[in-house]
N, C-alpha and C positions, 0 to 999 in steps of 0.2 A: 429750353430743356435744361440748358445748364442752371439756370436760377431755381428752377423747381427742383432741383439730385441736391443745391445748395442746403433749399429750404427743408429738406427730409432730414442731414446733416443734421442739422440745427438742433430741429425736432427732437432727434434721438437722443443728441448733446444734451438737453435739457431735461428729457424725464431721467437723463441717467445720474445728472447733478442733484437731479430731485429726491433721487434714492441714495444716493451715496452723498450726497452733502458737498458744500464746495471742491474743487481739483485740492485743495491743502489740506480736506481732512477725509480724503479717500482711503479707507481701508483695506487689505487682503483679510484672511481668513482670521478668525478669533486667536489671539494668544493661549498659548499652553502651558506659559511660562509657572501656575500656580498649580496646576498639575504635574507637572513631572519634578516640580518642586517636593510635592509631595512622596512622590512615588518612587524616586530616583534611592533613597535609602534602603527600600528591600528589593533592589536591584543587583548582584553583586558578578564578581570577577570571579574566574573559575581559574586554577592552572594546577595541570597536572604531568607528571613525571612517572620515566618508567626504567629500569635497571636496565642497562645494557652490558650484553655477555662480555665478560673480560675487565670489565671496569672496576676501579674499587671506591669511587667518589661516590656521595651523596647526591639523593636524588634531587632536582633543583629546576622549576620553571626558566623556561626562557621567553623571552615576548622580541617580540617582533623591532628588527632595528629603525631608529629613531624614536622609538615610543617614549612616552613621558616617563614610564615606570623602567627605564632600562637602565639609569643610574642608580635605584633604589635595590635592583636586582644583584646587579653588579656589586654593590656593594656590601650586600650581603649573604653572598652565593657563599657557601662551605669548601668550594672547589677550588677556589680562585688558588693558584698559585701551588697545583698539586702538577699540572702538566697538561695537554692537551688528553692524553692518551687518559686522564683519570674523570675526566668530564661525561658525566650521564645523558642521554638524550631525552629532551622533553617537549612535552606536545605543547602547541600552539595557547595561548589561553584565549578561554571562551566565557561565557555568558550564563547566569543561574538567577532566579529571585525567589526569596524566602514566604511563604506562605503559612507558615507560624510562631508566636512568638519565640515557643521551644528550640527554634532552631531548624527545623526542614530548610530545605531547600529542591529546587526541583529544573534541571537541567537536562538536555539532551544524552542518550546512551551511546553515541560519539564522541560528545567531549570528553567523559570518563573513560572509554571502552579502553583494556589492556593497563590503563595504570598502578601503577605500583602504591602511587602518592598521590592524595588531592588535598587541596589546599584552597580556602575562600574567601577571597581579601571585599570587606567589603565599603565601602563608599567614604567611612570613616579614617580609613584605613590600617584597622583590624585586620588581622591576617590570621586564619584560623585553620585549623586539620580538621580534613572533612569524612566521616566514613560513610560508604556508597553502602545504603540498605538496600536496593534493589535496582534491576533495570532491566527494558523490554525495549528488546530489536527490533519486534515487530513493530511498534510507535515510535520509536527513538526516543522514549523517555528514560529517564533516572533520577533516585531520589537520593539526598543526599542529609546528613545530620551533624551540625556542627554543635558544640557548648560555647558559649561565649559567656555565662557567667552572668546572663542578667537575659533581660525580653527585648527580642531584637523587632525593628519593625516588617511589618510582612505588609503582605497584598492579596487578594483576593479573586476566585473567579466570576466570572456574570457568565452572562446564557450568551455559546456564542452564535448560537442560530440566530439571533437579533440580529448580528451582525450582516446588512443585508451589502449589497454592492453598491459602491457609491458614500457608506458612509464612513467617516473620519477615525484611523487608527493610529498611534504611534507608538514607538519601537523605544525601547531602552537597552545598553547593551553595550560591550565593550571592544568594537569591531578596530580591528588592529593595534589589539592592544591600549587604543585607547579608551580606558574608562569610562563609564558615566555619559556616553553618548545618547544624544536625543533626536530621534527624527519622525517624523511626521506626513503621511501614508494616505491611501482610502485604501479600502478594502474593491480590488480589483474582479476578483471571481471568487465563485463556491468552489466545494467540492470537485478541486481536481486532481485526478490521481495522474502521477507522477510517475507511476510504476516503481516505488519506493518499499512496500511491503503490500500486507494483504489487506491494510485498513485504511489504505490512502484517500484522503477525505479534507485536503490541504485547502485553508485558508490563502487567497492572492493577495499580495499586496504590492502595492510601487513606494510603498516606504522604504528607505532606502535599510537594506541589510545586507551585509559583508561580512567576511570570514573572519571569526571571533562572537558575530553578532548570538550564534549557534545557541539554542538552551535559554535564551533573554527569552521577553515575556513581551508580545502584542496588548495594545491596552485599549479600550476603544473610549468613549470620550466621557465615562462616567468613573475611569480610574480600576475598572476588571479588567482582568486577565481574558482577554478572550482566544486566545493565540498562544504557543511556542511556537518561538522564531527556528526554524530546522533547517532549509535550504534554499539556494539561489540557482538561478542562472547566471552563470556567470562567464568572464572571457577573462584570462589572463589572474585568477581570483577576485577580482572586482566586480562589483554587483550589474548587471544590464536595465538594474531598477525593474526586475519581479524575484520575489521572496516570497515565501511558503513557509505557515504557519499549524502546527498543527491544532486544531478547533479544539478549544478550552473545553466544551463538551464529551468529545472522544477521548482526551486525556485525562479527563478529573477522576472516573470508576480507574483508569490504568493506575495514576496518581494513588490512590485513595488504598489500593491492593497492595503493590511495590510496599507504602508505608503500614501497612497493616502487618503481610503476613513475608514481607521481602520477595514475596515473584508475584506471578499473576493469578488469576483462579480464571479461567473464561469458559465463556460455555462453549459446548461442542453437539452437533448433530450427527457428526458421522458419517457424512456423504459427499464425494466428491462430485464439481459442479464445473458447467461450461455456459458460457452465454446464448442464448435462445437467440443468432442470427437470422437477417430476414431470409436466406435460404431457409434455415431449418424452421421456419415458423411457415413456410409457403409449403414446405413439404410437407409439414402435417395440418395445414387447413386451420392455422391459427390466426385471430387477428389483430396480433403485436404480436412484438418481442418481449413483452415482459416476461421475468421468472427467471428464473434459474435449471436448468436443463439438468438431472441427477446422471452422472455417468459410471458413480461405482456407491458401493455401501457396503464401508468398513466391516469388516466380520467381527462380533463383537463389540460391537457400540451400539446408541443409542435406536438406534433407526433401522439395525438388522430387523427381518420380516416383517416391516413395516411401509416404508420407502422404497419403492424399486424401483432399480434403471431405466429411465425412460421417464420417470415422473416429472413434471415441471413444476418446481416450488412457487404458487405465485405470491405466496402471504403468510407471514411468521408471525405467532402472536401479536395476530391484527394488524401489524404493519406490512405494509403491499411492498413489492418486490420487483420495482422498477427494473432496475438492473443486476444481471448474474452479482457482480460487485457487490450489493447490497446485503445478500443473506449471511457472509463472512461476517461483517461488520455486528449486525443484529444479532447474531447468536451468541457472537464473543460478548459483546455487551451484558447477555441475560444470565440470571445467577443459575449453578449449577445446580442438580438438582433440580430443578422447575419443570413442571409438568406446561409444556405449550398446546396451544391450537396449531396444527401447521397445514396450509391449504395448497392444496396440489393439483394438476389435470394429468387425469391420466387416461389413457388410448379415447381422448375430447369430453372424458365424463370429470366433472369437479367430486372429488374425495378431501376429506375433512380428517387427519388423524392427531391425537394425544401424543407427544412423544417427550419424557423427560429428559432432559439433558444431560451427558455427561461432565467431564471435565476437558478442555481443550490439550493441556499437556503430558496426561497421562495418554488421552487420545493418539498424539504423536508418536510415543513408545510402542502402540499397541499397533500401528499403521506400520512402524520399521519393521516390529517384530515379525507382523503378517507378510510384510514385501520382502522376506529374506530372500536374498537371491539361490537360484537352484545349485547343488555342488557343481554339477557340471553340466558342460553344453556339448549337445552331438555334434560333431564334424562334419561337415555339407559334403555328400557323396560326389565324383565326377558327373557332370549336367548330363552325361550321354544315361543316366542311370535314372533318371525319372523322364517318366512316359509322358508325353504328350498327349493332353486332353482339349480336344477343340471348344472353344467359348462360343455359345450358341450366337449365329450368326445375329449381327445387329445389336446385339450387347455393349460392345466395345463403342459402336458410334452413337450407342443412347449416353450411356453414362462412363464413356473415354476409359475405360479398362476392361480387361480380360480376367475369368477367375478359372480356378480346377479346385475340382474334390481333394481333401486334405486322406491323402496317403501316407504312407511312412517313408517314401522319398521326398517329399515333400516339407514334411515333417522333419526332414533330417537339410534339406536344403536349406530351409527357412529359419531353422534352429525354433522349433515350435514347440509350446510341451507336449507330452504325448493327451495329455487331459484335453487339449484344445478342440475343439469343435465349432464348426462353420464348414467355410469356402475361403479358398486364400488368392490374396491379389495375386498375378501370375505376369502383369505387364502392364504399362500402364503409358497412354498417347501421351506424348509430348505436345504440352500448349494446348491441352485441356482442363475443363472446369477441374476436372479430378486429379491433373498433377497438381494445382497452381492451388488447388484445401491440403496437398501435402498424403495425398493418394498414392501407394508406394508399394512393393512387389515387398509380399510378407505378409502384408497384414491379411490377418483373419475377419471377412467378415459373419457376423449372428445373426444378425436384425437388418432386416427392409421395412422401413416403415413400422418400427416399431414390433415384426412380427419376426418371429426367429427363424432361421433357414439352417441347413444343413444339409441342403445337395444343390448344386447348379440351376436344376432345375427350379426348384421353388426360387431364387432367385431370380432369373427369368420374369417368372411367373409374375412376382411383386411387381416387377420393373413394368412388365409389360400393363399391370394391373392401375399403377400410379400416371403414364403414358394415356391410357384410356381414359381416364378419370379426367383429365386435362392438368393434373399437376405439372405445377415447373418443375419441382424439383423433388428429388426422393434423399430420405433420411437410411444411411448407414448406420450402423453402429458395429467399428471395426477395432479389432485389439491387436498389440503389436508383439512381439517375442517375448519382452518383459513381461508380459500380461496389463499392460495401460492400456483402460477401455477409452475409447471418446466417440462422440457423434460427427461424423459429415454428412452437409449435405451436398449433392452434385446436383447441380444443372441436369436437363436432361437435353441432350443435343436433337 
């Protein structure tokens, strides 16, 4: 037995010699050394500075102790020798690459964010004042325009959806402070949101990225940009080897805007959305989750009398609608103005409507202007002062709460508008389906099952309706003092 576990050894030893070539000319992975040769010049160093109250020095990068550039800093800081008390505070420096010969430059809306002074030393080292033409929070990008007085070299995007898992990415970048670093990655995951904003759509990487790396550029192995390097996990600020890039795709239309018109232009529908959960898709007889679940529609935008509460987006010009996640993305994406297909289900029938876009940010204006809060709120009378209305027996242990007709003590208990209309939570079991979705004494609810209620009784009624039917679970649709609509759905006990 042991001669023949020898003989397999052997075996293996040799087709593996066969492939790789003797033990002395066994190789690792391809060099990259004529790549990033390349590429390392529209790479650059970002550092920025920001006035602090009471001072009267100049504002002046700092970098990180022991760095290569901290004698070069030092020695020509403007401050040097005015006093502690006269020295500016400056942020950390990060990471940017030039993308044409003019001058752009295009780095994360963190490394800039709040400066006073940006500055972009690059690889030559040139050291140039940069002025920020734009930047978006929601992507963490910013663009940036230096003059340098001649054609600088840049880089370019590729398609990063190519980009599949498994294959070969590296990072350029000046992760503490030190310059010109190069490291070398596979692309670990898609699309994973981070809960960072509303477009999160991050590229994974185990190439190694570190605080500084910020605003550098992901490359994949034909010398595109497929990536901004944006954040880590991290312990202690050092990397745990996963970094997050944001997909050269999602940010090129951002890119291309910022440099155009200095902000964004995105498109807008006008509907606020929740995810189609496997309860809320059991409750209404669907089968998935896809789409996007509509819970309000802006007065005044796009989609008013058109889109209603309860519709499920499952397709936006022609592109399907996997996840709630997905319809933010897709619409920001499309140009304003645009007249779309947008494909819906509504009460299980598929509807098909036209709807042009608006603008994303005038959108936002037009949502505060609408959600103004009310001058005032009524004062919750003594409990002994609203009447006691019993919850039809068996309600409570179908779907774990109690409701009552909405009165004007109630209304005053609840701090309810008076415009409101429903039936309101009155009580709600502990370590039920419907505490543990966040089912809470206040809320109004409208709709059972998608059909609207307004006494106890029709309530009931649904419940008892959806019960019979053999559904698991019944869809609410409940608002809260503020007036924010959303869907729960309960289990039914």
């Amino acid at each position: 037995m042991r001669s023949t576990t020898r003989g397999w050894v052997a075996l293996v030893l040799a087709l593996a010699l066969a492939v790789s070539g003797s033990p002395g000319q066994a190789k690792g992975p391809e060099s990259v050394a004529s790549l990033a040769e390349v590429l390392s010049p529209a790479v650059v160093n970002i550092g920025t500075s920001r006035r602090v109250a009471g001072g009267n020095g100049v504002p002046f990068p700092e970098v990180p102790e022991g760095s290569p550039l901290e004698e070069f800093f030092d020695e020509h800081n403007p401050n040097n020798g005015l006093g502690e008390e006269q020295m500016q505070e400056a942020r950390s420096l990060g990471s940017g690459f030039i993308i044409s010969a003019d001058g752009i430059v295009v780095t994360n809306n963190h490394v800039i964010e709040g400066a006073d002074d940006v500055e972009v030393f690059l690889t030559d080292g040139t050291r140039l004042p940069a002025r920020i033409i734009g930047a978006d929070s929601k992507t963490d990008l910013a663009v940036l325009k230096v003059d340098a007085g001649r054609d600088l070299p840049f880089v370019e995007f590729g398609d990063s959806d190519s980009a599949v898992v498994g294959d070969w990415v590296m990072a350029i970048g000046n992760p503490f402070g030190l310059g010109g670093s190069v490291t070398l990655g596979i692309v670990s995951a898609r699309n994973r949101d981070i809960q960072s904003g509303p477009y999160d759509q991050f590229i994974q990487t185990d190439a190694a990225i570190n605080q500084g790396n910020s605003g550098g550029p992901l490359f994949d192995m034909d010398g595109k940009v497929v990536g901004i390097n944006t954040a880590i996990i991290a312990r202690g600020g050092s990397s745990l080897g996963i970094g997050f890039a944001v997909p050269g795709n999602l940010a090129k239309p951002v890119i291309d805007q910022l440099a155009q018109f200095g902000e964004t232009r995105r498109g807008w529908l006008g509907v606020g959305i929740q995810e189609v959960s496997e309860d809320i898709a059991a409750s209404l007889a669907l089968g998935s989750t896809a789409g996007a679940l509509v819970i309000d529609v802006t007065r005044g935008g796009p989609s008013e009398g058109l889109i209603r509460q309860g519709d499920i987006i499952v397709e936006f010009d022609g592109k399907p609608i996997a996840r709630m996640r997905d319809l933010p993305r897709v619409v920001a994406e499309t140009a304003v103005g645009k007249a779309v297909p947008v494909k819906l289900l509504r009460n299980g029938d598929q509807v098909v409507l036209d709807i042009t876009l608006g603008r994303l940010e005038l959108g936002e204006k037009l949502i505060a202007n609408n959600g103004a809060e009310p001058e005032s709120q009524p004062v919750s009378p003594p409990e002994d002062e609203v009447a006691e209305v019993p919850t039809p027996q068996g309600l409570r242990d179908l779907v774990g709460f109690d409701v009552a007709p909405l009165d004007e003590a109630r209304r005053s208990q609840f701090g309810l508008a008076p415009e409101a209309d429903g039936v309101v939570v009155t009580e709600v079991a502990g370590g039920s389906d419907a505490d543990r979705k966040g089912v809470i004494p206040g809320l109004v609810v409208t709709e059972v099952n998608q059909k609207q209620v307004a006494t106890v009784d029709e309530l009931n009624s649904l419940v008892d309706e959806a019960r019979e039917a053999g559904r698991p679970a019944v869809l609410f649709k409940v608002t809260d003092p503020a007036g924010t609509s959303r869907f729960i759905a309960v289990r039914l006990g």
